[in-house]
C-alpha positions in Angstrom: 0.0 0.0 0.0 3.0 2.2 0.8 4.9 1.6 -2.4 1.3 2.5 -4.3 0.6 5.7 -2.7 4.0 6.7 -3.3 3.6 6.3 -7.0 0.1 8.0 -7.2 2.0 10.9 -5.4 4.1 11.1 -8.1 2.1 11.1 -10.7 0.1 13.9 -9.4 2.8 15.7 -9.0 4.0 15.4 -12.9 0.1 16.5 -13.6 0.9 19.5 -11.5 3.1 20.9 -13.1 0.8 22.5 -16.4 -3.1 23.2 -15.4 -4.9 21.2 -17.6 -2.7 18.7 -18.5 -4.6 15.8 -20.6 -2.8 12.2 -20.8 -4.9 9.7 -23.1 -3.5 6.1 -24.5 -0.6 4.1 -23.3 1.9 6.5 -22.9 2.8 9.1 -20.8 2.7 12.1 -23.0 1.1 15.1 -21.7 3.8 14.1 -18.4 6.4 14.4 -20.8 5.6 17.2 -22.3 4.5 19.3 -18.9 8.0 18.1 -17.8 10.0 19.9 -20.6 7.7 23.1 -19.8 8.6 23.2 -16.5 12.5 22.4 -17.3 12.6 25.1 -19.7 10.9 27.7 -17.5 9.8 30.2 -20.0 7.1 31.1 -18.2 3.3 32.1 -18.3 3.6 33.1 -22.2 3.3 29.7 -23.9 0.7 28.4 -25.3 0.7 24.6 -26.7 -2.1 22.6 -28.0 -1.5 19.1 -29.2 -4.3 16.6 -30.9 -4.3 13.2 -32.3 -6.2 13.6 -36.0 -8.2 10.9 -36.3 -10.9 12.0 -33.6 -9.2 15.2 -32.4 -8.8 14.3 -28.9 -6.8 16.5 -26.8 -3.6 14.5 -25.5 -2.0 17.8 -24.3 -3.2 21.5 -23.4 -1.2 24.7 -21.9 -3.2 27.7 -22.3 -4.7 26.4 -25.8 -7.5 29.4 -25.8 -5.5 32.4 -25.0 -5.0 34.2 -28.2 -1.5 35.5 -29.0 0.9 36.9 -31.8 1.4 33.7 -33.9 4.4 35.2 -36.1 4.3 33.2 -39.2 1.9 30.4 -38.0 -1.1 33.0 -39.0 0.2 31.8 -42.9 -1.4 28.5 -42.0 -4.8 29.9 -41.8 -3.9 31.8 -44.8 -3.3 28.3 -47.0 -6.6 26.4 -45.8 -8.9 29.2 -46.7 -7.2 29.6 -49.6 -7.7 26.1 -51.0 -10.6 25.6 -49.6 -12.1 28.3 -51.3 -9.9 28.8 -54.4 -9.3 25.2 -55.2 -5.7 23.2 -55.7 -5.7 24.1 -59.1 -6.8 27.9 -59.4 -4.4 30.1 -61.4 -4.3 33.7 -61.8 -4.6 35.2 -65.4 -2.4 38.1 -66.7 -4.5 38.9 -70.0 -3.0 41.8 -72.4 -6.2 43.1 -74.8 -6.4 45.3 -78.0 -6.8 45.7 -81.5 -4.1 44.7 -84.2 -4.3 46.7 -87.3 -1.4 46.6 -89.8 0.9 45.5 -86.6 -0.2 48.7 -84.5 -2.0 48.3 -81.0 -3.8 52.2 -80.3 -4.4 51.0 -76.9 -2.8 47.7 -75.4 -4.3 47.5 -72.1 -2.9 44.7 -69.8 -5.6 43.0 -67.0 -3.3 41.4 -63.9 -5.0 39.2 -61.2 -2.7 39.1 -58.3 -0.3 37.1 -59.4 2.4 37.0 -56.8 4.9 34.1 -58.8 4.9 36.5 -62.0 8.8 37.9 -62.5 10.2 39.3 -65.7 11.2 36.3 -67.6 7.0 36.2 -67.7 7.2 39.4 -68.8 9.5 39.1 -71.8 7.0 35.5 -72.5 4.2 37.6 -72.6 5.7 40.4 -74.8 7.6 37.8 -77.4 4.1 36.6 -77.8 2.5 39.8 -79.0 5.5 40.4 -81.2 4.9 37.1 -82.5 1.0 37.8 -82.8 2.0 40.9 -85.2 2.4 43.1 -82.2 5.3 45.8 -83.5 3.8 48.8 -81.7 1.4 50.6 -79.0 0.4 54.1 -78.9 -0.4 53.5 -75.5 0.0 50.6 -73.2 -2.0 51.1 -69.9 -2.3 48.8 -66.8 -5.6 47.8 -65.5 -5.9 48.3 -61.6 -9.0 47.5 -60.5 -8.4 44.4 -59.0 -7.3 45.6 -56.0 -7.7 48.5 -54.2 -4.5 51.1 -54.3 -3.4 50.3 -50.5 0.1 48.5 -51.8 1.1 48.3 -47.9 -0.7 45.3 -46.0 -1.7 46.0 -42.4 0.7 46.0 -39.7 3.6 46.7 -42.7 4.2 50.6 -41.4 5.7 49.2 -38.2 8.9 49.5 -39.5 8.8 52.3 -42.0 12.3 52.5 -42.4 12.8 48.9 -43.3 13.4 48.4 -46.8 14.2 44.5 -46.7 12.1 42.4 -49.5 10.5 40.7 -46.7 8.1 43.9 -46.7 7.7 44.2 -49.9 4.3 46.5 -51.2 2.0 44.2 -52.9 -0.3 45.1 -56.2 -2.2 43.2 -58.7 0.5 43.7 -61.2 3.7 42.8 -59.4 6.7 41.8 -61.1 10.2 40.0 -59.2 7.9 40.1 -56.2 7.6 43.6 -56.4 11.5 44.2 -55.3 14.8 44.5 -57.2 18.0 43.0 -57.2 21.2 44.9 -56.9 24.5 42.8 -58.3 27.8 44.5 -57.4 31.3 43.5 -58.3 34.7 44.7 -58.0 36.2 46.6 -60.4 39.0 46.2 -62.7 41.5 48.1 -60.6 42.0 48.8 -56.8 40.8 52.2 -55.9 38.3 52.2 -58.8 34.8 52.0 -59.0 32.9 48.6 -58.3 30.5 47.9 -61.0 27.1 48.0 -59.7 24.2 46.8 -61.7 20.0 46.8 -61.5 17.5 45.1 -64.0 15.1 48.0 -64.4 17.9 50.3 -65.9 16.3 53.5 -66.7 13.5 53.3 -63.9 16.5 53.1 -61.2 19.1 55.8 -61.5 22.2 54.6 -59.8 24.5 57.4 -57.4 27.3 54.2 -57.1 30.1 55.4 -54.2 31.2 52.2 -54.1 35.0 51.2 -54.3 37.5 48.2 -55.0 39.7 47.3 -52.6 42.9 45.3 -52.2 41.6 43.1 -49.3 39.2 42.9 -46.0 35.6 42.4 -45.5 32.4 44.1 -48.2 31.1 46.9 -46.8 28.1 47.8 -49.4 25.6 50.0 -48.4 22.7 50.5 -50.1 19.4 53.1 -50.1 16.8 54.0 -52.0 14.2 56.5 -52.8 11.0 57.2 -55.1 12.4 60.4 -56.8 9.8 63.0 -57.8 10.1 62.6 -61.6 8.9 59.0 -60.3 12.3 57.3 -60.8 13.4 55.1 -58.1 17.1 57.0 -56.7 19.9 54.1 -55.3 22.6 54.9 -53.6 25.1 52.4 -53.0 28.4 52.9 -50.9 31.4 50.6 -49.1 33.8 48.7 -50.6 34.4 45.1 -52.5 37.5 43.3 -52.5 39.0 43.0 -56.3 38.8 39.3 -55.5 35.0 39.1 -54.5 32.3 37.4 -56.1 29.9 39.4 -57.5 27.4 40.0 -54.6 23.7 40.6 -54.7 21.1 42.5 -52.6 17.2 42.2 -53.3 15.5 45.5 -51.9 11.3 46.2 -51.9 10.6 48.6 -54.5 8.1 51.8 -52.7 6.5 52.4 -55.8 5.3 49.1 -57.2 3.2 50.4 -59.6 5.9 52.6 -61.8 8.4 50.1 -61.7 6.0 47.0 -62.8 5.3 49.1 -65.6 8.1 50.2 -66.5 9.5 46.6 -66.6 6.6 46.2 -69.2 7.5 48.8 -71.7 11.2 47.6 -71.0 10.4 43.8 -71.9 8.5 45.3 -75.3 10.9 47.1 -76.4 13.8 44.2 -75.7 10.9 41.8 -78.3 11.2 44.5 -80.8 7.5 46.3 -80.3 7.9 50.3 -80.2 6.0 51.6 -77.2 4.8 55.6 -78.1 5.0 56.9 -74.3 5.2 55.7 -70.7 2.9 53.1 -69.2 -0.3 54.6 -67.6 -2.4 53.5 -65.1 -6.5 53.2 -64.8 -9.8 51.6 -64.1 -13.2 50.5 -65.6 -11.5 50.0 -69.0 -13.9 48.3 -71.7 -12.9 45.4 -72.6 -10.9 44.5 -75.9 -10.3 41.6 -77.5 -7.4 39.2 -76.0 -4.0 39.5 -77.7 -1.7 37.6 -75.4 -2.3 35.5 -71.4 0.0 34.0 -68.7 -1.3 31.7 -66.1 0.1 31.2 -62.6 1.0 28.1 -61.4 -1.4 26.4 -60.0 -2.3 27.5 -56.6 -0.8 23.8 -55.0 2.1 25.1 -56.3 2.4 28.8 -55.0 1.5 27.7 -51.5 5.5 25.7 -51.3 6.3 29.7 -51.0 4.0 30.2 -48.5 4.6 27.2 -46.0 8.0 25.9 -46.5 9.6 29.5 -46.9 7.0 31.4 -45.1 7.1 34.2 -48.1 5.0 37.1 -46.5 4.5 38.3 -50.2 2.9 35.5 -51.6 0.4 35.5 -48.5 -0.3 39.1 -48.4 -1.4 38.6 -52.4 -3.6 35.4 -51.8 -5.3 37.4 -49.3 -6.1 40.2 -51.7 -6.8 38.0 -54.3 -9.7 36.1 -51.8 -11.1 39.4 -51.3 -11.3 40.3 -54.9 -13.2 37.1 -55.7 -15.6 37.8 -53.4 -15.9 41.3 -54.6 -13.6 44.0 -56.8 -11.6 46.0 -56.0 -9.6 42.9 -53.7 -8.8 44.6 -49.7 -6.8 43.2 -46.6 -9.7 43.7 -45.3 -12.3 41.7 -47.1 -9.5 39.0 -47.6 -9.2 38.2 -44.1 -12.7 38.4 -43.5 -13.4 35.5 -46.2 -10.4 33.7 -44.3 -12.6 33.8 -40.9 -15.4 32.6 -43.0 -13.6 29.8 -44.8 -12.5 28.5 -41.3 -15.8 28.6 -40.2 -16.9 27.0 -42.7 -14.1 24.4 -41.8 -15.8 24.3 -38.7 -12.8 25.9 -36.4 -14.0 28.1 -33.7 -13.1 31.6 -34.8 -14.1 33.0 -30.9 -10.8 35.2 -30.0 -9.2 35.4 -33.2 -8.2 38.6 -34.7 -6.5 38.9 -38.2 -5.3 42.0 -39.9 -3.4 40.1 -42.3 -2.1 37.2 -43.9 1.7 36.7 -42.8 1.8 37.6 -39.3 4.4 39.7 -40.1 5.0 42.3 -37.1 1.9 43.0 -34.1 -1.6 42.8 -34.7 -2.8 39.4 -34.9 -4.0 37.3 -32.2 -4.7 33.5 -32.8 -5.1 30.8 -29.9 -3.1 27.4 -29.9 -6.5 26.2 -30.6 -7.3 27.8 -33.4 -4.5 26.3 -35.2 -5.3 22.3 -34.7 -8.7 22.9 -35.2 -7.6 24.3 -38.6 -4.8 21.7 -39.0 -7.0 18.5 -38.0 -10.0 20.5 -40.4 -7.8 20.5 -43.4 -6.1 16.9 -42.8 -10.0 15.4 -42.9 -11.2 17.0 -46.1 -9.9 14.9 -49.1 -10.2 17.6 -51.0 -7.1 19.6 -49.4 -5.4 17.4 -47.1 -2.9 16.1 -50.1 -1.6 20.0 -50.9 -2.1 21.4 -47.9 0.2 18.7 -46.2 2.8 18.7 -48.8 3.4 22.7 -48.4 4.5 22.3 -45.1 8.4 22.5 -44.5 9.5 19.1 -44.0 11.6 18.4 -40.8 14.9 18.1 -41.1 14.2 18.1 -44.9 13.4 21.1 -46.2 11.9 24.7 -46.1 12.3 26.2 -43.1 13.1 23.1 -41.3 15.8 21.7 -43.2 18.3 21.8 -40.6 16.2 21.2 -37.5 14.7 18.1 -36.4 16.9 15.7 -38.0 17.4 12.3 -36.9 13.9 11.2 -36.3 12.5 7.6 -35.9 11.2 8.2 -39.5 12.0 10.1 -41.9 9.5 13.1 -43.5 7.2 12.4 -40.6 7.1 16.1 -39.2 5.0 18.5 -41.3 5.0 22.3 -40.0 5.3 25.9 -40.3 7.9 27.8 -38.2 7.5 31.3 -36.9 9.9 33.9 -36.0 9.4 37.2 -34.8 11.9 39.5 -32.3 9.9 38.7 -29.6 7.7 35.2 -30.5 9.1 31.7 -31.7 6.3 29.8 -33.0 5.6 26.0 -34.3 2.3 24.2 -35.2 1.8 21.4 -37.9 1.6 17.6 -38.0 3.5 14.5 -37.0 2.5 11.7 -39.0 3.2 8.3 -37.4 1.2 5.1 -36.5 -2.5 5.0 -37.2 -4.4 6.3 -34.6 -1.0 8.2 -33.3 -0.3 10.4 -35.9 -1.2 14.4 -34.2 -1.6 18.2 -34.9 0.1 20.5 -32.7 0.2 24.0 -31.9 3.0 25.9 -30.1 3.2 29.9 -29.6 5.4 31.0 -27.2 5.4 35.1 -26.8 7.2 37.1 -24.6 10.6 35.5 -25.0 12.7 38.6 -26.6 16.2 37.4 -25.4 15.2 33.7 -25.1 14.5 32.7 -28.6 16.9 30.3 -28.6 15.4 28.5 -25.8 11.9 28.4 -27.1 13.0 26.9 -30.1 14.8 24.5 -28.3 11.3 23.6 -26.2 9.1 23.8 -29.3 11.7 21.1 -31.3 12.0 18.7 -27.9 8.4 18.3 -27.3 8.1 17.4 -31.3 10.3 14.8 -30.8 8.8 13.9 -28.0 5.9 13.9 -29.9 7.6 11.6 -32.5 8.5 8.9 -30.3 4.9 8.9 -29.4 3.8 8.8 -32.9 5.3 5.6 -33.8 4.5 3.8 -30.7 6.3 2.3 -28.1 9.7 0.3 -28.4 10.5 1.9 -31.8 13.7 3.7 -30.5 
């Protein structure tokens, strides 16, 4: 009787130590996880939610309701309501319209929809197709942009105004290189003389280059920018390159996304041999004309690799714009989030507490409970319709994506699915791991509040996956 108490003491005391600790099936594992909580002591601002998929009962719970800044994890609510309500296969459709007479377009207007994969080689596709349509010249060539609205900044993006990183790039309907540009620079031929520096959109950038080649030591480049008034972007780029250097390269977000996609478009005419009578406009509610050249998107499957294994921010702001156009023109932030809500719902999640104001999670303003996460992950896992894509989008542990170089070594390999998230003052990790039937899980874990600490909540949020491993293929497999 002695011995038995004893052991009931203990086990109360390993329930003790997380409120609300759930333990189902053979093993142990809402013990093992409470006990690498309380090991890690990272205090009252995690929140961790884990699941097992096939009936979605709770094996693990640590504040799964409080809502809280879910970094990057917010783009896996951005994925399921965009498959769910786009479809695997939906692609977006740059169409180009006028009338041809005797190889002369009076008005070639160009229609984008959103497309966030589109880059210049599509651009010079598109315009060697006119030219081999009959296309030699356009009085006027003038972009359509009435699919979204003309707010190129999602919310939450003015945070850091300064920041000029292609992580925060503007987003518009007609965005080309993902609406940033890419700055080569290599040493010169000499010490002491210029580097050469180089940019794609030569004549839209106007280059002040300060650079210099030097004999030896570190690169020191330095590079801003600015929209000039004449609507020219200004670069100014400064430091130094060793003469023997590789050619180095910088992508920076371009503030004016509008100019410089269109004068990428003129750019890529002219380079297929079509004259072009004046600059690009802009404008809205244009009749339509008769179709003269079309680009498709990859299928949607396909942009959402981006999205999950790579956590592209740009690529999720877009799909979010391009929900809210479908459901009505011109495409918002703000409708597109709202028709992410109601795709959840529609998933049957429990949208109670959560607050979206965009699609990435980049920077402060969402607010999205542990809870809200599994209920979306073991949602999408049961429909047949979405579980195949939206599982393979995932970054694959110790495989790929974001996740190539954690999580290695695990009793199978490919079995953990997830999405990372990183912010200066949240580490973030939800997603699947896929093991025996009737093991396999979904599992949430948002841990705020850890400025200083990320290092150690990534190490908690990796050891209760493995953890969570070990469980999945059952016992004795180690």
């Amino acid at each position: 009787m002695a011995h038995r108490a004893l052991l009931l003491v203990a086990v109360l005391g390993l329930l003790a130590v997380s409120p609300g600790v759930r333990a189902k099936g053979p093993d142990p594992i809402a013990q093992t996880i409470a006990k690498l909580v309380q090991q890690a002591g990272l205090g009252d601002g995690l929140g961790i939610h884990v699941v097992r998929l096939h009936d979605a009962e709770e094996l693990y719970r640590n504040r799964p309701e409080r809502p809280r800044n879910p970094a990057s994890n917010q783009k896996l609510l951005t994925s399921a309501a965009a498959l769910r309500l786009l479809g695997p296969g939906f692609q977006m459709q740059t169409r180009v319209e006028g009338t041809i007479e005797d190889g002369r377009v009076a008005e070639m207007i160009v229609r984008p929809a959103g497309d966030p994969s589109f880059g210049y080689a599509q651009l010079a596709i598109l315009a060697e197709n006119l030219r081999l349509q009959g296309v030699k010249a356009a009085d006027r060539v003038i972009i359509e942009d009435g699919y979204f609205d003309d707010q190129i900044l999602p919310p939450a993006f003015e945070q850091q105004p300064k920041e000029a990183a292609s992580f925060r790039a503007a987003i518009s309907a007609f965005s080309v290189d993902r609406n940033s540009y890419l700055v080569s620079i290599s040493p010169g031929a000499k010490v002491d003389e210029p580097a050469e520096v180089r940019v794609l959109a030569e004549g839209y950038a106007r280059i002040d280059n300060r650079t210099m080649t030097s004999a030896r030591g570190a690169p020191t480049p330095r590079i801003d920018h600015a929209a000039g008034e004449d609507g020219h972007l200004a670069i100014r780029v400064e430091g130094s390159i060793p003469i023997k250097a590789r050619t180095m390269y910088f992508r920076r977000r371009v503030p004016d996304p509008r100019a410089y996609s269109a004068h990428l478009f003129v750019r890529a005419l002219g380079r297929a041999g079509i004259e072009v009578s004046s600059k690009a406009e802009h404008g809205t509610g244009l009749p339509s004309q008769p179709m003269i050249g079309q680009l498709y998107s990859p299928p949607l499957s396909k942009m959402l690799y981006s999205v999950g294994k790579w956590s592209d921010n740009f690529a999720a702001e877009m799909l979010v714009k391009v929900m809210g156009a479908e459901a009505e023109t011109p495409g918002t932030s703000a409708r597109g989030v709202q028709v992410v809500r109601e795709e959840l719902e529609k998933m049957g999640v429990d949208t109670g507490g959560l607050v979206m104001v965009n699609g990435s999670g980049l920077f402060d303003g969402n607010q999205v409970a542990p809870r809200h996460l599994t209920q979306t992950l073991v949602a999408a896992y049961r429909d047949p319709a979405m579980r195949a894509e939206y599982v393979a989008h995932l970054a694959v542990g110790g495989s790929d994506g974001t996740l190539a170089k954690r999580l290695e070594g695990l009793p199978r390999p490919r079995m953990v699915r997830a999405k990372t998230g990183t912010l200066r003052d949240v580490i973030a990790l939800s997603g699947y791991v896929l093991g025996e039937p009737g093991r396999s899980v979904a599992f949430s874990y948002l841990a705020n509040g850890i400025a200083g600490k990320q290092a150690e909540a990534r190490q908690l949020a990796d050891d209760i996956v493995r953890a969570l491993a070990d469980y999945a293929v059952g016992p004795g497999v180690r």
